[in-house]
N, C-alpha and C positions, 0 to 999 in steps of 0.2 A: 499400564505403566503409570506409575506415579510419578508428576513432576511437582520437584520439592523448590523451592525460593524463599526466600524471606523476605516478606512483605517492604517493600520502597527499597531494597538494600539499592538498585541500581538509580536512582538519585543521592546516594549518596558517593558511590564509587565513581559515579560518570560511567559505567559500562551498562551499554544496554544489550540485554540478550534479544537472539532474534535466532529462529528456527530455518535453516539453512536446508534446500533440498538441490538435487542435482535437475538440470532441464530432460534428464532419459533416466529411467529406472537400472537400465543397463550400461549406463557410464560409468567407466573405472575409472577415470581422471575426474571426477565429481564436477562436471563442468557447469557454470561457470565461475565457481567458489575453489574447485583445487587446481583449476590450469591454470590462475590469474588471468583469466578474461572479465574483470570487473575492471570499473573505470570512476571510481566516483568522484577525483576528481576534475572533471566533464561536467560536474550535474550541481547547478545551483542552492541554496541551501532556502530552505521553506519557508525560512524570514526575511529572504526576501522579495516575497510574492503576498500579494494581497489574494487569500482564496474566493472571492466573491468576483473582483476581478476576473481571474485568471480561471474560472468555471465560466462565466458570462463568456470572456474568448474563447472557449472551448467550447462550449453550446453555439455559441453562432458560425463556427466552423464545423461543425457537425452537422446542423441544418441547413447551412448554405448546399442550393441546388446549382450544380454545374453539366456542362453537356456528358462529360463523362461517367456522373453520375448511374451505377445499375437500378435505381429508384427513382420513380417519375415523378415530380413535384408533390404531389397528394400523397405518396406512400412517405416520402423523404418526411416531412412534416408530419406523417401518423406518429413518427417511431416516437416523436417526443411530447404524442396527445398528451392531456388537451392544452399543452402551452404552444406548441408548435415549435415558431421560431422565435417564437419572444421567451427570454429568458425568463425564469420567475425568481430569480433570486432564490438568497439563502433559507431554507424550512429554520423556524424558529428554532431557537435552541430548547433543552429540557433540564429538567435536574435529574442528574444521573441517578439512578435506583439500585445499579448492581457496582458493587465494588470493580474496578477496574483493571486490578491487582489480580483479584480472584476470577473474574472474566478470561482473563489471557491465561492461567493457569490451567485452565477447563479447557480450554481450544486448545492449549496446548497437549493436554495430555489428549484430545481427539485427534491432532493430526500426526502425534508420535504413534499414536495405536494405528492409523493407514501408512505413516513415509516412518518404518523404524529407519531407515537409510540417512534418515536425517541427521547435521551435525547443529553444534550449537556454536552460535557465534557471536563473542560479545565486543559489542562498538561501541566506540570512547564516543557519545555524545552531549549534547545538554539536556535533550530528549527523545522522547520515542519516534515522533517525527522524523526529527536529524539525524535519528540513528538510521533508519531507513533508507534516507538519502545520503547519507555515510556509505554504507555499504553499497550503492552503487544500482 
């Protein structure tokens, strides 16, 4: 299946596409995209989170060992060898090599050839990010 676009058009419109699948294969209400169980206004929007922050919170909450914990101090800390529980910060940035555009075009046309069930759904955002979190 060929997925056709035209390069940047959804910065210009403000609608960003995003590939929509159901949580069951055999869902006839295509849930959680055709019962309206989405909620995205519930969900903060990505500018206003600092990502180095809010990964550092999530890493130390992740490797925090508690009594309830199924992993015994040594194993809880392997998962995130060799930093443990010290967070290591952001991996440097790079200069992108592959068009971006034509990246998501490629995966796309990989995940339509496994989820043909898929719809398409386009969200009014400022970016790909927010469209994400638009949608909920």
């Amino acid at each position: 299946m060929r997925v056709d676009r035209s390069d940047g058009e959804h910065t210009h419109s403000g609608l960003w596409p995003l590939l929509l699948d159901s949580l069951n294969l055999n869902d006839g209400e295509f849930h959680p995209w055709g019962s309206g169980e989405v909620f995205p206004e519930q969900i903060s929007s990505p500018a206003s989170h600092a990502s180095a922050g809010l990964l550092a919170q999530w890493w130390a909450t992740y490797t925090a060992v508690d009594e309830d914990d199924i992993l015994d101090t040594d194993r809880r800390v392997a998962v995130t060898a060799p930093f443990g529980q010290t967070w290591p910060g952001l991996a440097p940035s790079r200069e992108t090599t592959t068009n971006p555009d034509q990246l998501a075009s490629e995966f796309a046309e990989a995940f339509l050839a496994e989820h043909p069930q898929a719809r398409l759904g386009l969200v009014a955002a400022a970016s790909s990010a927010e469209a994400l979190t638009a949608a909920g």
